[in-house]
C-alpha positions in Angstrom: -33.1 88.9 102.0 -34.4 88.5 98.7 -32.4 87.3 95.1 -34.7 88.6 92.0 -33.2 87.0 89.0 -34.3 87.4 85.9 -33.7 84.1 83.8 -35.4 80.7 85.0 -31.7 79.8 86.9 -28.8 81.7 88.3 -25.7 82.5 86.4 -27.8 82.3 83.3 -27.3 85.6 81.6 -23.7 86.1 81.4 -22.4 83.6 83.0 -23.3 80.9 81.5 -20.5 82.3 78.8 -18.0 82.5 80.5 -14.3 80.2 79.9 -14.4 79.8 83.4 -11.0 80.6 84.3 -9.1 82.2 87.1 -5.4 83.6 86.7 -3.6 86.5 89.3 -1.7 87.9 86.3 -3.0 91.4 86.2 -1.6 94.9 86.3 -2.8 96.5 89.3 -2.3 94.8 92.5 -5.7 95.5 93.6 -6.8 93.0 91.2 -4.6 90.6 91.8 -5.3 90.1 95.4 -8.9 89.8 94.5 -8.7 87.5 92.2 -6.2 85.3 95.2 -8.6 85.7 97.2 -11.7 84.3 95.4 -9.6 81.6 94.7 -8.9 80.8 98.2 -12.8 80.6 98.3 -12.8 77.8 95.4 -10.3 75.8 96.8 -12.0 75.8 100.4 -15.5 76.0 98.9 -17.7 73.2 100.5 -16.5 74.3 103.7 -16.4 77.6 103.5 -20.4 77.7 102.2 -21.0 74.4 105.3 -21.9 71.9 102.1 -19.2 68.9 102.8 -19.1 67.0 99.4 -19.6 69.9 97.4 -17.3 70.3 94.0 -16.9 73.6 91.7 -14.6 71.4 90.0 -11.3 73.5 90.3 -8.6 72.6 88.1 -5.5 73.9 88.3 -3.6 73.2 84.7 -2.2 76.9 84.8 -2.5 79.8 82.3 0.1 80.1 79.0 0.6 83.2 77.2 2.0 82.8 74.2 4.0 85.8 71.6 4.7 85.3 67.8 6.6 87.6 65.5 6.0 90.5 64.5 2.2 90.8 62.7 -1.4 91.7 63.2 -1.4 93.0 67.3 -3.6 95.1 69.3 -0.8 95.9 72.0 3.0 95.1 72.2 3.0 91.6 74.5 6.4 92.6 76.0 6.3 89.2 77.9 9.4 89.1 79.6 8.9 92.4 81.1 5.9 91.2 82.7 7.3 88.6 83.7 9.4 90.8 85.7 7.0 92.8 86.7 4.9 90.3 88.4 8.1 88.8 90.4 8.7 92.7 92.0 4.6 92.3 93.3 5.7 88.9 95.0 4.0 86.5 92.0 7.2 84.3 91.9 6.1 81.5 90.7 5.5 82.7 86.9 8.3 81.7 84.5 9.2 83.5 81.3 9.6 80.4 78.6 11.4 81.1 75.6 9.8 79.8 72.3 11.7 76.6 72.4 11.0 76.3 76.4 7.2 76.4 75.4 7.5 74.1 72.7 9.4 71.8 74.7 7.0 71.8 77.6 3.6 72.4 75.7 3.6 70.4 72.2 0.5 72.1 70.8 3.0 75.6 70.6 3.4 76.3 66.7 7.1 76.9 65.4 6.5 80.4 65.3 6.2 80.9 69.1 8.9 83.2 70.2 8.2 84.4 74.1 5.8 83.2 76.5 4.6 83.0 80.5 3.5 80.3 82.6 1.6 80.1 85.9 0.6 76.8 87.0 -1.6 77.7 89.9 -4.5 79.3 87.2 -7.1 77.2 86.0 -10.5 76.6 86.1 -13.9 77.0 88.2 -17.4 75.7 87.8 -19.4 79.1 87.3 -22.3 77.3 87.6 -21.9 75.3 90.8 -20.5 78.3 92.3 -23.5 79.9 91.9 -25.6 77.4 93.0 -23.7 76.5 96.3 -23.9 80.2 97.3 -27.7 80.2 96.7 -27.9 76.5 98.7 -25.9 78.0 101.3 -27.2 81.5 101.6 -29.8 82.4 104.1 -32.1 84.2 101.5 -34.8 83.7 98.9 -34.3 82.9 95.1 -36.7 83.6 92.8 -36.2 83.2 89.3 -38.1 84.4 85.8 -38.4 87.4 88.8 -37.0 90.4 86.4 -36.6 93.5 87.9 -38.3 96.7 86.0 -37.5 99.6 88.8 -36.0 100.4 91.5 -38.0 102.8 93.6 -37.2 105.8 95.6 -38.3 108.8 97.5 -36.0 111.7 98.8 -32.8 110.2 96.9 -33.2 107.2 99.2 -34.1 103.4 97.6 -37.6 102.5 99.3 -38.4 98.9 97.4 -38.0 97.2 93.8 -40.8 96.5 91.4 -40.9 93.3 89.6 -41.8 93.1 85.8 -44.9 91.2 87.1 -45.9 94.1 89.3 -44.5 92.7 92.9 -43.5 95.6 95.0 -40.5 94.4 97.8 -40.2 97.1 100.0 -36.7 97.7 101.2 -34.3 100.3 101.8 -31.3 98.3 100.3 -30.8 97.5 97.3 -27.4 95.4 95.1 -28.0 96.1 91.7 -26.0 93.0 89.8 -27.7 92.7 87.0 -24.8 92.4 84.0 -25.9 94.9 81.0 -28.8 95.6 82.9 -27.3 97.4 85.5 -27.0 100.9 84.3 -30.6 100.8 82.5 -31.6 99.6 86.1 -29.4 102.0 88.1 -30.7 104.9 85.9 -34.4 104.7 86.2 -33.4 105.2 90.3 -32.2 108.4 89.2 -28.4 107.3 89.8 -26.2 107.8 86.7 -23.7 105.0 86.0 -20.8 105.2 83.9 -20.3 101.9 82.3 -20.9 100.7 78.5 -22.2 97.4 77.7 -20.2 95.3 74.5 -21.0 92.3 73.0 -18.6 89.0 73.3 -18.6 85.6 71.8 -17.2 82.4 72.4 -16.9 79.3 71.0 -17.7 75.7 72.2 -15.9 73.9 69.5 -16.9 69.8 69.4 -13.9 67.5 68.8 -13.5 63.7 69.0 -11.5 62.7 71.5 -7.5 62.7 71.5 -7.3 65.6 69.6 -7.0 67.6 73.1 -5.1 66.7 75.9 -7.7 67.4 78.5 -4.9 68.6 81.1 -3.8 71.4 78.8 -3.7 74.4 80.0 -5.5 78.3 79.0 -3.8 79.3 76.3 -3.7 82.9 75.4 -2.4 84.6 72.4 -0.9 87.8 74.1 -0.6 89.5 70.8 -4.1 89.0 69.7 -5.8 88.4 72.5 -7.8 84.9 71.5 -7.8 82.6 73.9 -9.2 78.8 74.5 -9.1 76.0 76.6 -9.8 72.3 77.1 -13.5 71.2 77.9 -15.0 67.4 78.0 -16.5 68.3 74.6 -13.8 69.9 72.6 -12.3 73.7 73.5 -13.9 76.8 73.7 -12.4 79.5 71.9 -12.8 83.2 73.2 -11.3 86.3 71.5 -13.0 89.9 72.5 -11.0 91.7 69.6 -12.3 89.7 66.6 -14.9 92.0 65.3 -14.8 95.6 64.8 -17.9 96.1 66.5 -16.8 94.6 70.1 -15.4 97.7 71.5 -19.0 99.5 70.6 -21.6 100.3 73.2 -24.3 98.5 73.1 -28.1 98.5 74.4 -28.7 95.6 77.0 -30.5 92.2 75.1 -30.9 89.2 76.2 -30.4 86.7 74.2 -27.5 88.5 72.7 -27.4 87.3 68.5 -24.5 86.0 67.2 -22.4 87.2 64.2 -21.3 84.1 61.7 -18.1 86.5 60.3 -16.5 85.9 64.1 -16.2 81.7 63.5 -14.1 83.0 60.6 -12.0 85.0 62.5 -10.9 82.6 65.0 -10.3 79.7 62.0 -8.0 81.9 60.2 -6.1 83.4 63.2 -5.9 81.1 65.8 -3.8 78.5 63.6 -0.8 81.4 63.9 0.9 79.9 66.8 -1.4 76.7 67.7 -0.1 73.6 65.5 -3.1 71.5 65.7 -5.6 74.7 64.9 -5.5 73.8 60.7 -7.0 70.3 62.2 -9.5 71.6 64.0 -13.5 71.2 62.5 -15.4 73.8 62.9 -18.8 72.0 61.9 -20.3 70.9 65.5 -20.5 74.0 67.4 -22.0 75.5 70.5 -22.3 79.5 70.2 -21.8 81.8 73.2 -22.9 85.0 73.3 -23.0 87.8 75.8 -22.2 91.1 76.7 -19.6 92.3 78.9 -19.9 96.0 81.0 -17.1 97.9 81.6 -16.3 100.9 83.8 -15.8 104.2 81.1 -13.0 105.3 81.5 -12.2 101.7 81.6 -9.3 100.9 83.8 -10.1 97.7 84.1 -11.3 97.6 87.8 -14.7 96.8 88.4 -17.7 98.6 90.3 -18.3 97.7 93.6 -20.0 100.1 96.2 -22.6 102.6 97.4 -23.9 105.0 94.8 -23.3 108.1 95.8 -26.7 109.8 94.6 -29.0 107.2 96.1 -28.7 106.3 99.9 -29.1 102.8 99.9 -28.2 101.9 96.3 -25.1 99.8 95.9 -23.7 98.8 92.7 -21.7 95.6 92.0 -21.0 95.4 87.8 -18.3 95.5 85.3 -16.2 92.7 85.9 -16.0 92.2 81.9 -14.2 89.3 81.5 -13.7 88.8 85.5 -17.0 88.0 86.8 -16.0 84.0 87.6 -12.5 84.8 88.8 -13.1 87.7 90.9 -17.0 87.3 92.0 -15.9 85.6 95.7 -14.2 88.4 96.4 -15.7 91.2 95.1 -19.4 90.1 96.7 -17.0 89.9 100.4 -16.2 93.5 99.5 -19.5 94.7 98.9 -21.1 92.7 102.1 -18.2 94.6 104.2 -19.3 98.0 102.5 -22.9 97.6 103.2 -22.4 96.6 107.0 -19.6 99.7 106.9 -16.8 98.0 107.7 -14.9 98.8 104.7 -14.0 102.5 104.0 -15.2 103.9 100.8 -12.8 106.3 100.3 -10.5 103.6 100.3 -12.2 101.7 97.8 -10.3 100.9 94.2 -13.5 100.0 92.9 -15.8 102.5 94.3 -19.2 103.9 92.4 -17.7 107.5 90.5 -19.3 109.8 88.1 -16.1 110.9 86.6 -12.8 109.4 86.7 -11.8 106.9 89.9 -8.0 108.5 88.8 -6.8 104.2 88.8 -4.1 103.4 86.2 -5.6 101.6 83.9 -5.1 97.3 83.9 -3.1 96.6 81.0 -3.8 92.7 81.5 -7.7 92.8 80.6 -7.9 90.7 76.7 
């Protein structure tokens, strides 16, 4: 087995973006086993991969989703009810806070914090050593600055990839995981995709120490959507419905530029229900930029399977926001598919031309 990748390291292109975290509060219950079950796979990784020793540095601080009167929102938070919600699909351990609750427990919560959530098994993964402990462990080839420019077939079957510096692989199967390169990729095999590519930032703000509390946890504005989190350097600062242009289509790039008028953004609406936010320098910064794919019609589940115009072609994309948290899983899926053990009928997250017919995930930001 062979892994083409097309930057100089893995988890490079997207990624590398990433906030890192992991929570299991989502809508559909399909996701929310996935997402259990990668984590599983973090907190057992070094044994689970054979590498004793080996740390993804998982940190479970929890995830806290926050509500604030009424104002600017791009959905109704309706926190309570999720709360609810969640307890009926067996996820007992989230507690509804009130807003003096959360300020009581968590003293970075602004006075105007009415409702929020708390899980406290969340947290946070190393992307980056996950990656690298799979490739350590895995019994394949890595090779990187290795971008793929087709995908070849004859009859409607995949017979080999070609390379951007004119390598041929022969082979008859093919995982095509390639972030916002994935449909361009899928296409020229002559296997329509439905999924749109749209640009993201995030922030890696530099603070001087004390300012954070390292052990805080995510905190997500659930009427906005902005998010952020403690790192060593400061917090980075994620929000995918800043700009007006983030829930465009977009052509695959690489590097993706970044767009100064989205720093504003998070200054001035971020300080609405974080106290310390109006303290916060926004002079030493690291930018992240990327591009999420999602499924169209997006119902926030992502693609994982056999395409069902190429024999051999299988797809594993549009995780959006996801990728980290639900990877583990999502790559067991797609290794049961491929050695047909897993029904793709079955399949939530099945390749589909149309409409998969899934209620759509209100949880994805």
């Amino acid at each position: 087995m062979l892994d083409l990748e097309r930057r100089g390291a893995v988890a490079s292109l997207t990624s590398a973006h990433s906030a890192e975290g992991f929570r299991l509060e989502w809508d559909a219950p399909e996701n929310i086993e996935m997402v259990r079950e990668s984590v599983e796979v973090f907190d057992q990784f070094a044994e689970i991969v054979g590498l004793p020793g080996y740390d993804v540095a998982v940190e479970k601080h929890g995830y806290l989703f926050i509500s604030g009167p009424a104002g600017p929102a791009y959905r109704p938070a309706r926190l309570q009810e999720r709360v609810e919600r969640w307890r009926n699909l067996g996820l007992t351990d989230i507690e509804y806070l009130t807003g003096d609750q959360a300020r009581d427990r968590f003293p970075f919560a602004a006075d105007a914090v009415e409702h929020a959530h708390f899980r406290a098994g969340d947290g946070f993964v190393d992307a980056t050593a996950v990656a690298r402990g799979l490739v350590v462990s895995g019994r394949f080839e890595t090779f990187v600055e290795a971008p793929v420019a087709a995908i070849q077939t004859s009859n409607s079957g995949v017979t080999g990839v070609q390379t951007a510096g004119g390598r041929t692989v022969a082979t008859e199967t093919v995982v095509v995981a390639a972030g916002p390169f994935t449909r361009q990729l899928s296409e020229r095999a002559h296997a329509p995709l439905p999924t749109e590519n749209r640009r993201r930032h995030g922030l890696l703000l530099h603070l001087a120490p004390g300012l954070v509390d390292p052990s805080w946890p995510m905190v997500v504005d659930a009427d906005l959507g902005l998010y952020w989190r403690p790192r060593p350097e400061g917090i980075f600062v994620g929000w995918e419905k800043a700009l007006s242009w983030d829930q465009l289509p977009s052509e695959p790039a690489d590097p993706v530029p970044a767009d100064f008028s989205y720093l504003e953004q998070v200054r001035t609406h971020g300080r609405r229900l974080t106290r310390f936010w109006h303290d916060l320098p926004f002079d030493q910064v690291t930018w992240h930029t990327g591009q999420y794919v999602a499924a169209t019609p997006n119902d926030g589940r992502p693609i994982i399977g056999l395409h069902p115009e190429v024999t051999g072609l299988y797809i594993n994309t549009a995780y959006e926001g996801r990728g980290v948290m639900a990877s583990p899983a999502g790559g067991r899926l797609l290794v049961r598919l491929i050695q047909g053990e897993a029904g793709a009928g079955a399949n939530p997250f099945r390749v589909f031309s149309e409409d998969r017919g899934n209620e759509p995930d209100g949880m994805v930001l």
